[in-house]
N, C-alpha and C positions, 0 to 999 in steps of 0.2 A: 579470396572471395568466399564469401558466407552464404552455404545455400541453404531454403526455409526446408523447413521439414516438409517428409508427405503431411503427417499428421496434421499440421497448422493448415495446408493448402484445401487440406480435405474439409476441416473444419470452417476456411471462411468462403469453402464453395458453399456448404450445409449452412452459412449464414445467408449467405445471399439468396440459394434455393429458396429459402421459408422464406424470405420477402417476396420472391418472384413470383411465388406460386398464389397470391391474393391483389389484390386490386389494391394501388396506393399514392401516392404524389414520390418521387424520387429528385433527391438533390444534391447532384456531382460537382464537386468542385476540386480541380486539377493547382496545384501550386508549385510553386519554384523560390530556394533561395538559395540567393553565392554568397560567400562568406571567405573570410582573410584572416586570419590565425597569426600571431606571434607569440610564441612563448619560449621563457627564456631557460625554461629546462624540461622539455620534450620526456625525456625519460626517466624524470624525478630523481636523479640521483641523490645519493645524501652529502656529495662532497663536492663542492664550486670545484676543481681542476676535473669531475669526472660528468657536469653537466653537460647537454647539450642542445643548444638553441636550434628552432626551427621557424619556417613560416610555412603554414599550411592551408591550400584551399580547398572550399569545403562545397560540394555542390546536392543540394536537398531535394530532389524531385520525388513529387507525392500526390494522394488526393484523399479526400474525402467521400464516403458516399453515405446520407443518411435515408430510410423512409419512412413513413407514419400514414394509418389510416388502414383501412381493411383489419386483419384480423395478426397483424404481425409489425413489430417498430425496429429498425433496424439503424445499426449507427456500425461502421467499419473507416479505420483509414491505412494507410499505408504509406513509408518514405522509402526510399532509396536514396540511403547516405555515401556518398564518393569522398573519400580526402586523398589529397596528395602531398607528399611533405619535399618543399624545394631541396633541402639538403639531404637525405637519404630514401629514392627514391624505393627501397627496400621495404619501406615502411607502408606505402600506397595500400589502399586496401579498399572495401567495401560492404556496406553494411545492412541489412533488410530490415526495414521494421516494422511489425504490423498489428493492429488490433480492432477488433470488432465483437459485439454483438448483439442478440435480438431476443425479445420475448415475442412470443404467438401464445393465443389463444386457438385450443385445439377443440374444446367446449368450452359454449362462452358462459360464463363468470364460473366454472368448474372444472376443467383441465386445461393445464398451462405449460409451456416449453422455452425455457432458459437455453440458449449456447453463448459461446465464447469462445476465442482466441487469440494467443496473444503472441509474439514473435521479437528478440529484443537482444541486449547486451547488460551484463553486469559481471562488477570483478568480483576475480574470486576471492578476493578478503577483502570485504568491507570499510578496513584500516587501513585501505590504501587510499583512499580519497572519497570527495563525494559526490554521488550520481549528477549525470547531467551531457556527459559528451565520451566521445572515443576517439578525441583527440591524443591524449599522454599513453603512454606504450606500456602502462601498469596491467597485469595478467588478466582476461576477460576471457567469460565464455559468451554463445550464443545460449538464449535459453527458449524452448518454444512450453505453450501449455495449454491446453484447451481444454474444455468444459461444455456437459451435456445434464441440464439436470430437469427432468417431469415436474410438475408438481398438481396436487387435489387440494383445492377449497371446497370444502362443504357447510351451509348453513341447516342449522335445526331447529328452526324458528327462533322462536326467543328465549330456547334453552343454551345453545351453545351453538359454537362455529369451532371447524376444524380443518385443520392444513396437515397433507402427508406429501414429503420433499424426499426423491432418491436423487443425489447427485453423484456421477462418474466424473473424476478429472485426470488428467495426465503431466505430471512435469517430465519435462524432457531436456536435456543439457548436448546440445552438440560438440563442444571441446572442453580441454582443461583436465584437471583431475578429480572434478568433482563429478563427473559424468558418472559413477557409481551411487551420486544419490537421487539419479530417476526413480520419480515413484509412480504408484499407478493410486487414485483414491474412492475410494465409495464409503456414501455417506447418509445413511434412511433417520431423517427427523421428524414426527408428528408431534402435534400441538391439538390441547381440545380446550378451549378455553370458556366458562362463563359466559351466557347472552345477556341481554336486556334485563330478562325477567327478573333475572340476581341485581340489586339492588342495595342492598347492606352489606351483604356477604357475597361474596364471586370466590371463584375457585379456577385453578388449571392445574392441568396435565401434561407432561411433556416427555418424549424421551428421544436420545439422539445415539446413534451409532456410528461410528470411524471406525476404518477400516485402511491402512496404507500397507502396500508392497513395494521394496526396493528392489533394486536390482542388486545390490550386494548381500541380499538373504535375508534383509531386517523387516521384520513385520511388526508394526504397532497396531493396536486395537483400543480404541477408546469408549465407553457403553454410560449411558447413566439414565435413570427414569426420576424423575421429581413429578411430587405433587403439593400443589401449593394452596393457603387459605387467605385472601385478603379481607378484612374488614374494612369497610368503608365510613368512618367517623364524622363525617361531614363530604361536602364535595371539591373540598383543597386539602385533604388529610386523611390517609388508609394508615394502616396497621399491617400487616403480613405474616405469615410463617410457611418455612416448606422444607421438605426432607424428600429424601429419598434413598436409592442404592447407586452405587458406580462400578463398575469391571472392569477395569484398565490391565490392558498384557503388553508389556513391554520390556527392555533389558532396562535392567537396574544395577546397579551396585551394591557389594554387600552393606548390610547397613541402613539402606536406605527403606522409606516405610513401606509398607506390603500397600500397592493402588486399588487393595479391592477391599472399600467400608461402604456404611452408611454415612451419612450427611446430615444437614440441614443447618439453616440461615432464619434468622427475624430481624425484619428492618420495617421499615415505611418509607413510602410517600408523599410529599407536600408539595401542592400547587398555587403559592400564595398566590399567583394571578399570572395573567398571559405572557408574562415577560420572562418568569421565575419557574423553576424546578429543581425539589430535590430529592434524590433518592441514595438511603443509607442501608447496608447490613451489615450483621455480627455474624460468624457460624461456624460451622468447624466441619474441617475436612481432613483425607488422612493424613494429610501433611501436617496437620495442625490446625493453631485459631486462623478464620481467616474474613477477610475485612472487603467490602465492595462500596463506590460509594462515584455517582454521576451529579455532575451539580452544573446548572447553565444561567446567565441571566443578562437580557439584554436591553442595555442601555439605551438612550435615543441614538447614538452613533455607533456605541460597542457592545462587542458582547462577549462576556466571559465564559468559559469553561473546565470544567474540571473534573476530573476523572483517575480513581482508583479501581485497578482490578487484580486480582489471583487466581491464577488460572495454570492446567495443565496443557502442555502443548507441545506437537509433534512436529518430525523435521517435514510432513507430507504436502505442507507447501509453501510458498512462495511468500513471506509476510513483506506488507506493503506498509513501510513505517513513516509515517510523518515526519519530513524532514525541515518546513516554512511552508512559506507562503511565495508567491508570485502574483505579478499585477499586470491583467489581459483586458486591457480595455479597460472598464468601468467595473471589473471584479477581483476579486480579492479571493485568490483558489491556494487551496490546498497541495502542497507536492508531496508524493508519496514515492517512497523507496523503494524495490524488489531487492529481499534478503534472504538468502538460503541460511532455514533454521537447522541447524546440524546435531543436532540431537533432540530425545524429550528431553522436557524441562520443567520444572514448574517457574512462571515468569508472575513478580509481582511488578506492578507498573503504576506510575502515577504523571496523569500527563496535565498541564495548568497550560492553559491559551486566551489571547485577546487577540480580537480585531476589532476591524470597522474602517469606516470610512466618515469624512466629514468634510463638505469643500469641495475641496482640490485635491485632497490631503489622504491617503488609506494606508491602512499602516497592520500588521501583525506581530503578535510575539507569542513564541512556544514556548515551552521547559519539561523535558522528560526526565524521569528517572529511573531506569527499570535494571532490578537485579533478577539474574535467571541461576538457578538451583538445577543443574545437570544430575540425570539420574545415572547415570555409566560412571565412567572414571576421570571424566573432561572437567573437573570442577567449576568455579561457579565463574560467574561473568556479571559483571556490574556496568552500564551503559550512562553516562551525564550526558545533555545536551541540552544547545538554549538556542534559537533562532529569532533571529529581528530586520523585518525589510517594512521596508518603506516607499512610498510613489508617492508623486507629487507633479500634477498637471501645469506644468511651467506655463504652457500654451494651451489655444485647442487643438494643437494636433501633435504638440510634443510632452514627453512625459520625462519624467527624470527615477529615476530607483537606485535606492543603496539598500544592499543586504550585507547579513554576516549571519556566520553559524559557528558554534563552537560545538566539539562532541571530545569527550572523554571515555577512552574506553579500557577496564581493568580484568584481565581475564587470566585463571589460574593454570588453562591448558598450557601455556607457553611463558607464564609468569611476567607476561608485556602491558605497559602502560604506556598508551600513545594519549596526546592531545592533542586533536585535528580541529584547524579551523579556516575561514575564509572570509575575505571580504569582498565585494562585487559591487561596482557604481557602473549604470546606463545610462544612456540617452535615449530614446527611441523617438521617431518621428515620423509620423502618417504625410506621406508624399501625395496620396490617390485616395480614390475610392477600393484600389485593390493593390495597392505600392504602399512600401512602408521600411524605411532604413533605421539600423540602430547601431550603437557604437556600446561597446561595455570594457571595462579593465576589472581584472581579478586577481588577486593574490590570495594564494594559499599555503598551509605550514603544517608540518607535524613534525612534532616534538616525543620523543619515545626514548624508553628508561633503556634499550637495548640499543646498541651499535647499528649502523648501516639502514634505521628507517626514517631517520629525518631526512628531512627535504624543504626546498620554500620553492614557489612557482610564480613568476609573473605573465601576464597574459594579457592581449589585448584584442578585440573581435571585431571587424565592421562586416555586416552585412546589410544585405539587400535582399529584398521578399517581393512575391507578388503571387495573387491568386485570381483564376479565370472565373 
């Protein structure tokens, strides 16, 4: 059995205090679901004579609580996950999960307070499958993390507005062997950017300090100040430029570039109209040339996106990686990962996406690509991945979904190339006003250049939901 940290418990009392302590509307809703597990290799083995099949039930007891109104907005929920596995009752176990948080205003429209926490499970290598359950017996820790951060808006008439943010966070790992990369983070960012007044020409100011402590002695520090010039050439088209310095302290390998230069980037802006945005830069850092580049444009039904970034980045927390989409009702959400980054890096990325909806009919597709440049002796790491699901309102109360995900991952610390992928078709059907059953089948595979990590998994799920 998995018990929450003090830390988390502390943190979503410190949620609920700041809602408690102003006047607000409050909205609890308690839920329940059971669920029926059949999967035909429980422990992934890589070898059919060393699988093993199980059936497992799964009981979800949870609730939500959100509030809005007075001087504080608060959203918290919490599950309590039970499985039991018919054939090796050894396995039984149980699971906490929790997340919550609120903003308060502490002076209104000039001091502000952010928390957070969050309470969970993720394996310890990534390459073993893809998030979503703790059903399969692949290595998991508990992971708790919570977040406290101030912040100052200040306006100065029509010369400039300005934001100073100090944020504290905690990752915390309850098992496993990665419990060595507890860190602790702080993080002081101000922004003074151009008012009204500025008109042709705007300018800003920025600068941001990191600061992470591990528990196995590793400290990173990350520093940079930018100041930036936009020309404004019309009102669908700016100009830009901006420089500055950077102080990066971190371990490095020999060889590798010294993280303390100067900088700077020039790109522009173009707003061809309400649908459309694009933003380009060229600039050089001391890694080298480097390239940024955000582009959206949305269709009567969809809408594109696309996104290049390079950047330097520390293991100090928890990166939340797009993995598809999923369909809740009448929306089309984004699923996000928790990845423990295990070294700096510098990571360039380019991620292209579509959704929408039309009908009946909602659909998304991902594509990432990101190679990460390790600064220690871990060499580089190369990440493929494509994501495609689909919904489709068979009825008005039943829905159908197919997904699949494919991920490629190339990485020189262990010389292993896996290709992980899956495919997943539902049913789901609204029973009630607060009842709601669905049936899904899933198969998954990984294929790897080294002995003993493939595997294929079939699986099939029916549950039952209901919420008070």
């Amino acid at each position: 059995m998995r018990i929450i940290t003090l830390g988390t418990l502390l943190g979503s009392l410190a949620l609920v205090h700041a809602g408690a302590t102003q006047a607000g509307s409050w909205d609890f809703t308690p839920r329940v679901s059971v669920s029926q597990t059949y999967t035909d290799n429980v422990n992934l083995a890589p070898r059919s004579e060393d699988k093993e099949s199980d059936s497992v039930s799964q009981l979800n007891t949870g609730f939500s609580l959100q509030r809005s109104g007075g001087r504080t907005d608060l959203s918290l929920g919490y599950n309590l996950q039970s499985l039991a596995y018919w054939q090796d009752d050894g396995r039984n176990t149980v699971y906490h999960q929790f997340a919550g948080d609120s903003t308060t205003t502490l002076i209104r429209e000039t001091l502000f307070l952010d928390a957070s926490a969050t309470y969970g499970q993720r394996l310890l290598d990534g390459r073993d499958g893809f998030a979503g359950d703790n059903i399969v017996t692949s290595e998991r820790a508990d992971v708790a993390r919570y977040s406290v951060s101030p912040y100052w808006r200040q306006g100065f008439g029509s010369f400039a507005t300005g934001e100073v943010r100090y944020t504290w966070d905690k990752v915390d790992y309850q098992s496993g062997d990665i419990t060595r990369n507890n860190s602790e983070n702080q993080r002081i960012q101000a922004t003074l950017n151009s008012g009204p007044r500025f008109t042709t020409v705007g300018w800003g100011l920025s600068y941001s300090w990191d600061e992470s402590t591990y528990d196995d002695g590793t400290d990173v520090t990350l520093e940079s100040l930018e100041a930036l010039v936009r020309l404004n050439l019309s009102s669908q088209f700016s100009v830009y430029a901006a420089g500055g310095q950077e102080r990066n302290d971190y371990n490095r390998a020999v060889g590798n570039a010294e993280p303390d230069d100067t900088f700077w980037r020039a790109g522009f802006t173009w707003l061809p109209g309400p649908r459309t945005s694009l933003d380009a830069f060229y600039g050089e850092r001391f890694f080298g040339d480097t390239y940024g580049l955000t582009f959206s444009h949305r269709f009567r039904h969809a809408t594109w996106r696309v996104g290049y970034s390079e950047s330097i980045t520390s293991l100090s927390r928890i990166e939340f990686v797009p993995i598809g989409f999923i369909v809740v009702g009448d929306e089309l959400l984004l699923v996000l990962d928790p990845q423990l980054v295990p070294d700096a890096y510098i990571a360039k990325r380019l991620d292209v996406s579509v959704s929408g909806q039309r009908s009946r009919l909602s659909w998304g597709l991902a594509a990432t690509r990101e190679e990460r440049f390790y600064q220690t002796d871990r060499g580089d790491q190369e990440i493929h991945s494509f994501n495609a699901n689909l919904g489709w309102q068979v009825a008005p109360r039943t829905q159908a979904t197919l997904s699949s995900r494919w991920q490629r991952s190339d990485y020189d610390l262990d010389s292993r190339k896996d290709d992980l992928w899956n495919l997943g078709i539902g049913l789901n059907r609204t029973l009630g006003p607060s009842t709601s059953a669905s049936l899904q089948y899933r198969y998954q595979e990984r294929d790897s250049n080294q002995d003993g990590f493939d595997y294929q998994e079939n699986r099939v799920t029916a549950t039952l939901s209901k919420t008070f």
